[in-house]
C-alpha positions, 0 to 999 in steps of 0.5 A, a space after each residue: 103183156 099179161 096175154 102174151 106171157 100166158 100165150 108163151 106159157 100155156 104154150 109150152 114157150 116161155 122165152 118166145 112170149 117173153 120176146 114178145 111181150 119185151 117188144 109189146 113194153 118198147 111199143 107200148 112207150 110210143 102211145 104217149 107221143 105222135 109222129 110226123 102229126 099222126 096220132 099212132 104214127 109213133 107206135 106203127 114206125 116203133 113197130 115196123 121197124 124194131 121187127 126188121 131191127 130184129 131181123 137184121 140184128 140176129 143175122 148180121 150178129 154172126 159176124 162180130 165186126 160188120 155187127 159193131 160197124 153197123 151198130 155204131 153207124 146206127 147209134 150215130 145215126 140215132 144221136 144225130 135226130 136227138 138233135 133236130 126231132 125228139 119223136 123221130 128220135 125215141 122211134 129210132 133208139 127203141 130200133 137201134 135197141 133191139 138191133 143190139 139185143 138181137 145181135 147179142 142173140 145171133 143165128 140163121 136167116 131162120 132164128 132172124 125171122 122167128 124173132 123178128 115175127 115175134 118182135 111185130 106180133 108183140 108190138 101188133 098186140 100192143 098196137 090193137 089192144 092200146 087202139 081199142 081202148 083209146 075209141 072206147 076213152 078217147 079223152 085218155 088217149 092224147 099224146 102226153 109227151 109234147 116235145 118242143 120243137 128243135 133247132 140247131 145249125 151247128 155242124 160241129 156239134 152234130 159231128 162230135 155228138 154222133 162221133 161220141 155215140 158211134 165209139 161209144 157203142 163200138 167199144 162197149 160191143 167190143 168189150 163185153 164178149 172178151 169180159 164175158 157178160 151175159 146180156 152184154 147189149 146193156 153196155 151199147 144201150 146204156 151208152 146211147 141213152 146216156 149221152 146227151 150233147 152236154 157233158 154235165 147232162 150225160 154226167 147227171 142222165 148217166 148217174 141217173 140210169 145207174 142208180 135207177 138200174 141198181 135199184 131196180 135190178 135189186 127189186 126184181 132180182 129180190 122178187 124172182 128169186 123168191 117167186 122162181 117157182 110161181 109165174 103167176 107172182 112174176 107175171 104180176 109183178 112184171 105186168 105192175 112194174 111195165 105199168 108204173 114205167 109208163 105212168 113214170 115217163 114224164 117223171 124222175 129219170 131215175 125212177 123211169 129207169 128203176 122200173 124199166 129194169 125191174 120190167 125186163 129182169 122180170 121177163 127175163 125170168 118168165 123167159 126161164 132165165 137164172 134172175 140172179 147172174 143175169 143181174 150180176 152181168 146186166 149191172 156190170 154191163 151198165 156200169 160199163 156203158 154208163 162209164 164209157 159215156 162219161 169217158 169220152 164225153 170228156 175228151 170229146 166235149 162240146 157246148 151248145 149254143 146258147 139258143 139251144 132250145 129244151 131237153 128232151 123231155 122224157 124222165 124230166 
């Protein structure tokens, strides 16, 4: 992340190495798991399709309703795999994550590539530099997060799971411009990953994330405004906070959280955006997602069987 900030910088394009570095973070959490039995399997889809995401997401953001029609349908998509495969899940959420955040930054055809070949260069860094070291200590390099295998028949559950994280995302996409948030694609984000197939893991996830979005917001707002003029403090301090989210993943969730925020308010301010309002709307927008996953948790309830095997296991 450090080698693609300064390349921004030294460039003379700031937010374009923050938009790399952003992707190199989302890649750089799939060193921890496998794919279908492969080592880097994770990473590579990660990669691959958070820059098509990237693509897509600009483009299609254009267009307001089509944007919320395939936002929804992909988070449904998403919650519908947190079912049957956990990594296949983490691999689609960090994808359906960029797609919300590239269409809350919409353009031509010509912006879509630009962000999208910034998104692939950003994950291929990581992927190179992640590869490179696991040859040269390679008993550091196995998967830590190891989910349990799942199984699950139960059709009315997947049905009203899916149908929570597609109106979900619908409404809070709908919502944010007509509130004028800034960053608004916290909301759908903030939406999905809080929802859980039971109500009372959605209450305790989306307390978590609140918390741990409040807290980490108020650090690195705290640290950027007053090293607004020092890049090479706000590198630091971005570079310390990715590394303590990726030593938390097995951790609190709330934690995990904490230092995921703080992470991206401090590339967003390496990327020449004002720390301070951009905070204001990001906790707002959080508030906002985590409120609605609550919401219609409760009117759309279900319970799991009982043979319903382990949680996911990433910030338990």
């Amino acid at each position: 992340m450090p080698l693609l900030i300064l390349a921004g910088l030294f460039t003379g394009h700031p937010a374009q190495g923050a938009i790399a570095a952003g992707a190199a973070f989302a890649v750089g959490f799939g060193a921890a798991r496998e794919l279908g039995g492969r080592r880097w399997g994770a990473m590579i889809s990660a990669m691959l399709g958070m820059a098509v995401a990237a693509f897509t997401g600009t483009v299609l953001g254009q267009d307001s309703a089509l944007f919320i029609v395939v936002a929804a349908a992909s988070a449904a998509g998403c919650a519908a795999l947190a079912l049957y495969d956990e990594d296949a899940w983490w691999v689609v959420l960090q994808v359906v994550i960029v797609f919300f955040v590239a269409g809350y930054y919409a353009g031509d055809v010509h912006a879509g590539l630009i962000r999208g070949g910034l998104t692939l260069a950003g994950g291929a860094v990581q992927m190179l530099v992640v590869v490179g070291l696991a040859r040269l200590f390679p008993k550091a390099a196995e998967a830590t997060i190891r989910p349990a295998p799942l199984a699950n028949d139960d059709r009315a559950l997947l049905i009203a799971h899916m149908a929570r994280a597609g109106l979900c995302v619908a409404i809070s996409l709908w919502l944010v411009k007509p509130l004028g948030l800034a960053n608004g694609y916290w909301a759908p984000m903030t939406a999905l990953i809080v929802l859980k197939p039971r109500l009372s893991e959605t209450r305790a996830r989306g307390l978590a994330r609140i918390g741990g979005t409040l807290g980490g917001c108020a650090l690195a707002t705290g640290f950027a405004v007053l090293c607004r003029d020092q890049p090479g403090w706000l590198l630091a301090g971005a570079s310390t906070a990715a590394g303590a989210a990726f030593a938390l993943q097995k951790a609190h969730y709330a934690s995990l959280t904490a230092s995921i925020t703080a992470t991206i308010v401090l590339l967003t301010s390496l990327g020449q955006t004002s720390a301070l309002g951009s905070a204001e709307h990001r906790i707002a927008a959080t508030l906002l997602g985590g409120g609605l996953a609550l919401l219609v948790a409760l009117i759309v309830p279900h319970k799991l069987p009982r043979r319903r095997l382990k949680p996911d296991r990433v910030g338990s």
